[in-house]
C-alpha positions in Angstrom: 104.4 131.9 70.4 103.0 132.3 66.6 104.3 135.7 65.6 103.7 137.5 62.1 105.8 140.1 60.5 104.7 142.6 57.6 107.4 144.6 55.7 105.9 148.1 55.9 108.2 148.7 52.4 106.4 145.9 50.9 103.1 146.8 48.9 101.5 143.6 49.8 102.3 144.1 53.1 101.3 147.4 53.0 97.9 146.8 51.5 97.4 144.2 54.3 97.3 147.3 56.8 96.4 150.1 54.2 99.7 151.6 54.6 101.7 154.2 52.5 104.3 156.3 53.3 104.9 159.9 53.0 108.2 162.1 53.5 109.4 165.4 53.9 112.4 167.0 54.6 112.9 169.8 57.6 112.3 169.5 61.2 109.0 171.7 60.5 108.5 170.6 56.8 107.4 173.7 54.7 108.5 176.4 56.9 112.0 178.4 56.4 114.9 177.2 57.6 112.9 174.2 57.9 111.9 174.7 60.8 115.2 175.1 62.6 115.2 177.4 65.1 116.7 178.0 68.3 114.8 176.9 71.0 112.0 175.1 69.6 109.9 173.5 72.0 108.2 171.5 69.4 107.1 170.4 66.0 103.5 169.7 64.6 104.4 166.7 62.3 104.5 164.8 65.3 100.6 164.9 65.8 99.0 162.5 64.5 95.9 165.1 63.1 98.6 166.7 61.1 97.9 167.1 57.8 100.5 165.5 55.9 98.7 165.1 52.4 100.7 167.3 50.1 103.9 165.1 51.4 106.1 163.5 48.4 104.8 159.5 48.3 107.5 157.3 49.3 107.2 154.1 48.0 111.0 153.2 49.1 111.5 154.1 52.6 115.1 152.3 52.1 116.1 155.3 49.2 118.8 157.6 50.6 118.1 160.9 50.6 119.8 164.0 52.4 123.1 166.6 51.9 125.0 167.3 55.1 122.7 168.1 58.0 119.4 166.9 57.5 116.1 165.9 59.0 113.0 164.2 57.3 109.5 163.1 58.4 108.7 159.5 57.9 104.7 159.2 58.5 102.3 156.3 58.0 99.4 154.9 59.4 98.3 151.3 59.6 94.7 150.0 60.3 95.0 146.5 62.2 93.4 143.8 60.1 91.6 140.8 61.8 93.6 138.2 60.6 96.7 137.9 58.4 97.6 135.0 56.3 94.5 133.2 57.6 95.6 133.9 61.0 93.1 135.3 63.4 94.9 138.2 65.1 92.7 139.8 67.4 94.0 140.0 70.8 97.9 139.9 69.9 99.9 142.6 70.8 101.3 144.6 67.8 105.0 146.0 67.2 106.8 148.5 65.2 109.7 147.3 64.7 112.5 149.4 62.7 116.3 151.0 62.2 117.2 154.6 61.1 120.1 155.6 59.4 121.1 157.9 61.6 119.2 159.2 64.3 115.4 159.2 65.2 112.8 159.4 66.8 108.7 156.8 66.7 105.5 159.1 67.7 102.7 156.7 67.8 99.1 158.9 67.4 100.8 162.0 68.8 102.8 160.6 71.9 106.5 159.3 72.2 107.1 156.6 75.2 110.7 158.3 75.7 111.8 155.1 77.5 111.7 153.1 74.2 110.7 155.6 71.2 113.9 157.7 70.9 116.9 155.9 69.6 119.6 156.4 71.6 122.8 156.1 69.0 123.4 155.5 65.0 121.9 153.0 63.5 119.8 151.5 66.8 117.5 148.8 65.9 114.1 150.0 67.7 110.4 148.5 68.8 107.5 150.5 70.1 104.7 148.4 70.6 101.8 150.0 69.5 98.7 147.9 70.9 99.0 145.0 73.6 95.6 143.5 72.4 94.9 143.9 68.5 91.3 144.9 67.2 90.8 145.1 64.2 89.9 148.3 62.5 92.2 149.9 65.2 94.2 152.9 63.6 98.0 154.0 64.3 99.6 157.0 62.9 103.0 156.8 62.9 105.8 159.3 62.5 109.5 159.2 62.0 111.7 161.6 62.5 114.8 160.6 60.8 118.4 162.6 60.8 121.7 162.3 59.6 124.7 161.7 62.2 127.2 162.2 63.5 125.5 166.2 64.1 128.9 167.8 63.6 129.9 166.3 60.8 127.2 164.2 59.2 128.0 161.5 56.4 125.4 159.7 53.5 121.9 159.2 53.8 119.1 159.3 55.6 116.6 156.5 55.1 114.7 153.4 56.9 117.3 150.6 57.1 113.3 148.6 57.2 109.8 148.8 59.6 108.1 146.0 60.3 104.9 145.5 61.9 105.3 142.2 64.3 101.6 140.7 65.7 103.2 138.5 68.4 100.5 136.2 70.0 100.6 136.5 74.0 100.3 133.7 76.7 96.9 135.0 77.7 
């Protein structure tokens, strides 16, 4: 089974899916606190209509950043090409593939699948597949929530260990 990987930190690779990454620190970037409150029920830069614009470019997702307890926003979004390194990839079913350091969390356009998109422990590689059939043109927006661990005492950085996106060509 053919399968094609594309380092979502790499600017080639990123071009290939016009791709750049944006970050911002807080649970609610921008607001006080940032955003931590007691009993949120939930944050906007999950959405995939948020507006994420004035976000600091961050053309190394593998740079460290944080200071005790912290949580960032990781967001991209990828449009599927039709072929990739003269391979025709319509049809193939398409991966995220990545690793957090510490804790987080894929949305993919708005929605988590919680049996697969929350990372369950430090450091837990991860895949969320985003389409089981490419097309392309096809548009993903995906967002990261990233924090440091362990909660009561956190140590380091957070950062993307690395995301891939995987085209993987199915038996059909």
């Amino acid at each position: 089974m053919p399968r094609i990987a594309l380092d979502l930190n790499n600017t080639r690779d990123q071009q290939q899916v016009k791709s750049q990454w944006r970050v911002a620190t807080g649970l609610v970037p921008g607001e006080p606190n940032e955003g931590l409150t007691a009993r949120l029920l939930s944050t906007p830069a999950r959405l995939a209509d948020y507006d994420d614009s004035a976000w600091e470019v961050c053309p190394n997702i593998r740079q460290s950043l944080s200071e005790g307890f912290t949580f960032a926003w990781y967001r991209t979004t990828v449009e599927l090409p039709g072929a990739i390194k003269g391979v025709d990839v319509t049809g193939f079913r398409v991966l995220f593939e990545t690793n957090f350091d510490n804790y987080g969390e894929i949305w993919v356009n708005g929605e988590i699948d919680r049996s697969t998109g929350v990372i369950t422990g430090i450091n837990s590689q991860q895949r969320v597949e985003l389409s089981s059939g490419a097309q392309a043109g096809a548009k993903y927006v995906i967002a990261c929530l990233v924090l440091n661990g362990p909660l009561a005492q956190p140590r380091g950085g957070i950062y993307i260990r690395y995301a891939n996106l995987t085209f993987e060509q199915t038996d059909n």
